[in-house]
C-alpha positions in Angstrom: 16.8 36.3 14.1 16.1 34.3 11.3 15.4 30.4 11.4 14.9 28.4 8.4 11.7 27.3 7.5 11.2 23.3 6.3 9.0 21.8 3.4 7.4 18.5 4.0 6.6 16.2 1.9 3.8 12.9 3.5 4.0 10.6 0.4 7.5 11.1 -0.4 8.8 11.0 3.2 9.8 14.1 5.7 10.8 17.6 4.7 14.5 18.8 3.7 15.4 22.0 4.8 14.8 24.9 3.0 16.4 28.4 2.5 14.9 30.6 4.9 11.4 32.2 5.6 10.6 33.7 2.4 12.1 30.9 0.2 9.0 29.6 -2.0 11.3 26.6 -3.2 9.6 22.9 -1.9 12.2 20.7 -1.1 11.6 16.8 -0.5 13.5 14.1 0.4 12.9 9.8 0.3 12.1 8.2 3.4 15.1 6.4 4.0 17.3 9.7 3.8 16.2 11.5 6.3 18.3 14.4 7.4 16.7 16.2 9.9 19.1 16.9 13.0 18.5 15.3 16.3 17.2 17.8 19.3 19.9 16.7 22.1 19.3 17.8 25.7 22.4 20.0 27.1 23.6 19.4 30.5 21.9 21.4 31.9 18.4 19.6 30.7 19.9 16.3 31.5 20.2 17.6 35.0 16.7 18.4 35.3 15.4 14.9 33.8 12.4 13.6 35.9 11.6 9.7 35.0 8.0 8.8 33.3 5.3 7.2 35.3 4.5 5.4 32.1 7.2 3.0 31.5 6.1 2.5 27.2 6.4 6.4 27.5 10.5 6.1 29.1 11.5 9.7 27.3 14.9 11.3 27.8 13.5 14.4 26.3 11.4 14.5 29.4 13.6 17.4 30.7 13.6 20.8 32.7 12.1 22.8 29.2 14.7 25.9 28.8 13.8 29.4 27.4 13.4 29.9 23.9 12.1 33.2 22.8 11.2 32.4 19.1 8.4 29.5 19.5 9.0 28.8 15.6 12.6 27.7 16.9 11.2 26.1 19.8 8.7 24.0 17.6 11.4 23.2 15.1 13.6 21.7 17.6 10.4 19.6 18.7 9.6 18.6 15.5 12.6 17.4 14.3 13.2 15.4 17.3 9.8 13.7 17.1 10.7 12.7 13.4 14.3 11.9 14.6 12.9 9.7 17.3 10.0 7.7 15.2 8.4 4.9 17.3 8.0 3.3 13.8 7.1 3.3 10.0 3.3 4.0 10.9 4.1 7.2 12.8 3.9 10.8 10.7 4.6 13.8 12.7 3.3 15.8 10.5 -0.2 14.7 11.3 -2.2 17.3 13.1 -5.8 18.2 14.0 -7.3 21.2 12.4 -10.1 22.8 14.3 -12.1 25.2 12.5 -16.1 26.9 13.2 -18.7 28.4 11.0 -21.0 31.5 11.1 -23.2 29.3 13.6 -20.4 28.2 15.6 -20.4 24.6 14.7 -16.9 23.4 15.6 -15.3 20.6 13.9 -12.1 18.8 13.9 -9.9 16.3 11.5 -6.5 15.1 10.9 -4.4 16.9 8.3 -0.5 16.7 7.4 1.6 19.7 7.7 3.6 20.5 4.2 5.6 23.7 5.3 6.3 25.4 8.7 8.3 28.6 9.1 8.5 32.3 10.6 5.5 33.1 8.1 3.5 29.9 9.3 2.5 26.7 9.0 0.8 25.2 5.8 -1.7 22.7 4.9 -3.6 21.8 1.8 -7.1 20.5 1.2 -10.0 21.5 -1.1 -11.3 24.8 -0.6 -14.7 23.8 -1.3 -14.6 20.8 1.6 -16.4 21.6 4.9 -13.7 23.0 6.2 -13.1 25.2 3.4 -16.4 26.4 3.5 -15.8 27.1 7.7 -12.5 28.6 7.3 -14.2 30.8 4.4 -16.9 31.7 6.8 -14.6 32.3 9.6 -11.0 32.6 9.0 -9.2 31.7 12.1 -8.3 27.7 13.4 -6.4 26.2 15.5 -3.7 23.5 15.0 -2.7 20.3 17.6 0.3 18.1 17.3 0.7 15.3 19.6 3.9 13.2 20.1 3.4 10.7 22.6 7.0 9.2 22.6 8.0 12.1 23.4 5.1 13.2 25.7 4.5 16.4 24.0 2.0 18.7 22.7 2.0 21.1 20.9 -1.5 23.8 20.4 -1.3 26.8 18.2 -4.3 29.4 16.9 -4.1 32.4 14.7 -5.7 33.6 11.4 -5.9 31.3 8.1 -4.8 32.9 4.6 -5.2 31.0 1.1 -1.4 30.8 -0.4 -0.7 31.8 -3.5 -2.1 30.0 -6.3 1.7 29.7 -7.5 2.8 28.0 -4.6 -0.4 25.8 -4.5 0.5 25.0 -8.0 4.1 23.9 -7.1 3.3 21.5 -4.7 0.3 20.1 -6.5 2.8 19.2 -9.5 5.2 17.9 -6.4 3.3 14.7 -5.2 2.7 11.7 -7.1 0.5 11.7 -10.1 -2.1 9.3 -8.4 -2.7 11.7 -5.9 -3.1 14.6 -8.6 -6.3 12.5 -10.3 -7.6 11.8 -7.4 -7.8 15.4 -5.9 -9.4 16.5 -8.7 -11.2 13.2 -9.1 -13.3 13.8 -5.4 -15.4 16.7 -4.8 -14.8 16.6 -0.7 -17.5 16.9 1.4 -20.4 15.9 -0.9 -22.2 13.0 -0.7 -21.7 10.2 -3.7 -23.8 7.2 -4.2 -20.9 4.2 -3.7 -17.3 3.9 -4.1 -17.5 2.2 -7.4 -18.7 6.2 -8.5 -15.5 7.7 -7.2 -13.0 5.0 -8.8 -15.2 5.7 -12.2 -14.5 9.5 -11.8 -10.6 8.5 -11.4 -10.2 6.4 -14.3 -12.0 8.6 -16.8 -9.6 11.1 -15.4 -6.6 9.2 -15.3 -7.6 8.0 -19.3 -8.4 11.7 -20.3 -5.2 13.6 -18.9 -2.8 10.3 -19.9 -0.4 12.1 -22.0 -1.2 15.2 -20.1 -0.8 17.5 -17.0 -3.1 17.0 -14.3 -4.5 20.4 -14.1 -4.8 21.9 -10.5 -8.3 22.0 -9.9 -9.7 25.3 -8.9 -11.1 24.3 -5.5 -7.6 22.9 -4.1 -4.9 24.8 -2.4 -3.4 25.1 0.6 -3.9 27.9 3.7 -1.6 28.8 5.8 -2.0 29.5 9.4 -0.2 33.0 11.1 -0.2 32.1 14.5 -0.9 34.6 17.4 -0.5 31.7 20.1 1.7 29.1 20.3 1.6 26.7 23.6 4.2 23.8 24.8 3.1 21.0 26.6 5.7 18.7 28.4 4.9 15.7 30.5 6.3 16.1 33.5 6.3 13.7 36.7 3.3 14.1 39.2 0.8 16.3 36.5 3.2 19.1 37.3 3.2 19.2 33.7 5.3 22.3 31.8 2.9 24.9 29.9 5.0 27.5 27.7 2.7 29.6 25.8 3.5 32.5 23.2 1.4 35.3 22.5 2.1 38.1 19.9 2.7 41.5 21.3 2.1 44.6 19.8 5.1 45.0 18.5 5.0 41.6 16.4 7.0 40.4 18.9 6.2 37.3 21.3 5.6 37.6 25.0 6.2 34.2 26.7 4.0 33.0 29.5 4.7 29.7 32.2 1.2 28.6 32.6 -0.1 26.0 35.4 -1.0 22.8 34.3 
C-alpha cells in the first residue's frame, strides 16, 4: 500500500500534502491554513483510554495504541495530530534531534526541522560541510527523535543517511524566503568567526552582490535523507506501563513489528 508522502515547509508554516512517494513536487502552505487532518481515536481506542498522571499532560490520545503495519502510516497519523493539536504558536513538530558519530565515535546531537517524510524517508537540510556533515560523511547512519509532549509521545527512528539529489536540494533552496538563501550561503557552519558583526558583514555584501540576482545554492548545502531500518512508538501510558511499538525491516523490505517492555 501506498501512503502519501508530505512536504514541510518551517518558515512558511506546515506541509500540504503531496502526491505520493515518488512525487519530487514541494508543496507549502501559510500558517494560518493549515489542512492537515485530525488523527481521531475509534471506539475502540476510546475504550481503552487510561487518564494522565500529569494533569498539564490531560491527552485523549492517551489510548490502547492499535496495529498498524506500515510505521510510515503510523507516524503520519502521529504527526498530523501533534500539528492538529498545537499547544501554541511556539510549538513546531517538525523539530527533531539528529544524532550522528564520527570515525572516533564521538557522538553528537542537535535540533533540526523535518522538510519531507514519506515511504522513501524522512528529509532534512543543513550544510554538508557542518560537523555533522563531516560525521554523517564519515559515518553514514543517524538516528532521528521527535517528542510531543501534549500528546505524550515519542517517536525514535535509525537507518542509513543519503545526500538527495542536487535537483531537489535546489528546489527547496529556491522555496524558502530569500533572507534565509543569503544567509545559508552567508555562514560557513561549524567554523569559528571572530564576532557577529563578521557574519552580518558576510550577509550584506551578499545580499548587495546577488540584489537583482538569484541566490545561488551554495555547494556545501543540501539536504540527506534518512532510510530507516527501525522505527519505535512510545506512548505514555498510566503507571510506566508505557506502550513500545518498534519496526524493524525484514529481509524482504518488509517490516516486522515488535511490542517491547517499557
Amino acid at each position: 500500500m501506498i501512503f502519501p508522502g508530505f512536504a514541510l515547509g518551517s518558515e512558511l508554516g506546515w506541509g500540504s500534502r503531496i502526491g505520493g512517494p515518488e512525487s519530487s513536487s514541494l508543496n507549502f502552505l501559510r500558517r494560518g491554513n493549515r489542512q492537515i487532518p485530525d488523527e481521531r481515536p475509534s471506539s475502540t481506542e476510546r475504550a481503552g483510554r487510561v487518564s494522565s498522571p500529569y494533569p498539564h499532560c490531560s491527552n485523549p490520545y492517551n489510548v490502547a495504541m492499535p496495529e498498524v503495519n506500515d510505521p510510515i502510516r503510523r507516524f503520519s497519523l502521529w504527526f498530523r495530530a501533534a500539528a492538529k493539536r498545537s499547544p501554541g504558536p511556539w510549538f513546531d513538530p517538525t523539530a527533531m534531534t539528529l544524532a550522528t558519530t564520527g570515525k572516533r565515535g564521538d557522538v553528537t546531537a542537535r535540533i533540526v526541522l523535518l522538510k519531507k517524510f514519506g515511504p522513501e524517508g524522512f528529509t532534512f537540510y543543513t550544510n554538508y560541510a557542518s560537523r555533522k556533515g563531516r560525521q554523517l560523511g564519515d559515518n553514514p547512519r543517524a538516528a532521528l527523535v521527535f517528542y510531543w509532549p501534549h500528546l505524550q509521545r515519542q517517536v525514535r527512528i535509525e537507518g542509513r543517511i543519503e545526500k538527495v539529489s542536487r535537483d531537489e536540494s535546489d528546489a527547496y533552496f529556491h522555496s524558502r524566503p530569500r533572507p534565509s538563501q543569503i544567509g545559508a550561503a552567508a555562514s560557513n557552519q561549524s567554523e569559528v568567526i571572530p564576532s557577529r558583526e563578521y557574519l552580518v558583514d558576510r550577509f550584506k555584501r551578499l545580499q548587495k552582490q546577488f540584489v537583482k540576482q538569484p541566490i545561488p545554492l551554495p555547494d556545501t548545502w543540501g539536504g540527506y535523507r534518512l532510510q530507516p531500518d527501525t522505527i519505535e512508538f512510545w506512548q505514555h501510558r498510566e503507571s510506566r506501563l508505557h506502550d513500545r511499538f518498534r519496526y524493524r525491516r525484514d529481509k524482504s523490505n518488509g517490516w516486522k513489528v515488535d511490542r517491547l517492555s517499557p
